[in-house]
C-alpha positions in Angstrom: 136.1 94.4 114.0 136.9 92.3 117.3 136.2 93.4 121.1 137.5 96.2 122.3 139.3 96.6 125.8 137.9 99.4 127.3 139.0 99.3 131.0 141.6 97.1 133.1 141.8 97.6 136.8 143.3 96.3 140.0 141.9 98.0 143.0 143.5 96.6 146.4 142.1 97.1 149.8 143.6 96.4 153.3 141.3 96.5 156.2 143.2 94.8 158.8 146.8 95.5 159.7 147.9 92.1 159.5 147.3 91.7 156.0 144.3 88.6 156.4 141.5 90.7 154.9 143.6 92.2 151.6 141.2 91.6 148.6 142.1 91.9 145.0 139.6 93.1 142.7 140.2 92.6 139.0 138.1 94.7 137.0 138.2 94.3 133.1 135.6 95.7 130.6 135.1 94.8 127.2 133.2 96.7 124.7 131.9 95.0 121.2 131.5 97.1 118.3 128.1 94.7 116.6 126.9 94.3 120.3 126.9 97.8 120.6 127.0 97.1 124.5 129.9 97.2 127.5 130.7 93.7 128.7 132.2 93.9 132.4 134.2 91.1 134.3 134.8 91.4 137.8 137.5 88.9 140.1 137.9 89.2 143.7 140.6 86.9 145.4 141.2 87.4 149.1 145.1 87.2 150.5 144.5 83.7 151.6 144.0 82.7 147.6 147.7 82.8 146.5 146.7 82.5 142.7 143.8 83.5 140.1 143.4 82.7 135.9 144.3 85.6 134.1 145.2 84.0 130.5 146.1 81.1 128.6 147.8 80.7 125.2 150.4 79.5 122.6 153.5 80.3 122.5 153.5 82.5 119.8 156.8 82.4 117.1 157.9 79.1 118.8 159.6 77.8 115.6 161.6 80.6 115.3 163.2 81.3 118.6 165.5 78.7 120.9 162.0 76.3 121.4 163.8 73.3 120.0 166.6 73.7 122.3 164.3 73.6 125.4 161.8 71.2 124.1 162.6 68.0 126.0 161.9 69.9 129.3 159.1 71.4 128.6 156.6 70.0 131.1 153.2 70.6 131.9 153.6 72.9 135.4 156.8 74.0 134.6 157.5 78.1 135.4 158.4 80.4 132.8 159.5 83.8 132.6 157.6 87.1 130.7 159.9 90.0 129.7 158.0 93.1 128.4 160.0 94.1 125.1 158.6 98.2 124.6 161.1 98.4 121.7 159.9 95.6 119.4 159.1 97.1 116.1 156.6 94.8 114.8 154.0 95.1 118.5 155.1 98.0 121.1 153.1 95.6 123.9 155.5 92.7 122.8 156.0 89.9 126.0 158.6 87.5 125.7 158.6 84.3 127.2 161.3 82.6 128.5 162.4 78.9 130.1 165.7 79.4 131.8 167.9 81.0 129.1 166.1 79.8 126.3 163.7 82.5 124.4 160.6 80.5 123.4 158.3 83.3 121.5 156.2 85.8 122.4 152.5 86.0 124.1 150.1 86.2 120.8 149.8 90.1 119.9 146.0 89.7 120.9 146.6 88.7 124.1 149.3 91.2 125.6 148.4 94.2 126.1 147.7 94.4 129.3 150.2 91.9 130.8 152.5 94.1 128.9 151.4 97.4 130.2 151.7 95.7 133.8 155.0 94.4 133.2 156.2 98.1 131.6 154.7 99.6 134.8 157.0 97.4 136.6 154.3 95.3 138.1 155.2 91.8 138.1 152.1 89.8 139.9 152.5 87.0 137.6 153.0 83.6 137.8 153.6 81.8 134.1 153.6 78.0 133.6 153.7 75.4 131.0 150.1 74.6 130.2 150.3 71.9 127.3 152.9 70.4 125.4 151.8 68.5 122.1 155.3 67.0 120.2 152.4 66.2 117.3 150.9 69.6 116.4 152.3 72.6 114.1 155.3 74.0 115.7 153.4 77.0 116.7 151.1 75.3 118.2 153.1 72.3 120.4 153.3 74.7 123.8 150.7 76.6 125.4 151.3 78.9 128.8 148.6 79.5 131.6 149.1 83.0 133.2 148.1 83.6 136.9 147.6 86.4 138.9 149.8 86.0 142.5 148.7 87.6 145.3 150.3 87.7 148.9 149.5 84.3 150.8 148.6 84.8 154.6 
């Protein structure tokens, strides 16, 4: 058995009125079954940091949705859109991704859970771009996204 999310968390704090000191803290634990130990990862980006990693990936099911369509402009640092989709029935946590009108795949089931919780919860801190684009790989595997964290700029 894999690791095992245990704890996500985004604690914000404000100490100044005019927003300067606002600090971020991303909290996410992990907790492995063979380790028999808690692994914890902690991210602090102040208001003045507009951006922080959250995840990268492929697109998953790109063969099968309007990829081909959109394939000539896919660029490297292009935006894309995730859409939570709750009512999937193969994976309730089920993100689509999206350039312009054109439905690319989904983020891998392994890797949206908690972008899909945030998204449910109406929480949209997320800034999505083209990461890679490889015309020679398997189709599954010619477009990777990076996923950012956005916070408020000063």
């Amino acid at each position: 058995m894999g690791v095992e999310l245990v704890k996500l968390g985004i604690h914000l704090s404000n100490n100044d009125t005019s927003c300067h000191s606002t600090t971020y803290t991303f909290v996410v634990s992990f907790k492995s079954p063979t380790m028999n130990t808690e692994i914890k990862s902690n991210t602090t980006m102040n208001a003045h940091s507009n951006r922080v990693h959250f995840a990268n990936f492929h697109v998953a099911g790109f063969s099968f949705y309007e990829g081909v369509l959109a394939f000539e402009n896919l660029k490297i640092g292009r935006e894309v859109s995730l859409k939570p989709d709750p009512t999937n029935h193969y994976d309730k946590y089920a993100v689509e991704i999206w350039f312009g009108e054109h439905k690319l795949g989904f983020i891998p089931r392994g890797e949206n859970k908690q972008i899909s919780k945030l998204l449910q919860a109406g929480v949209d801190c997320f800034e999505t771009r083209i990461q890679w684009v490889d015309k020679q790989a398997h189709p599954e595997n010619q477009v990777g996204v990076i996923v950012y964290v956005v916070g408020k700029s000063a």
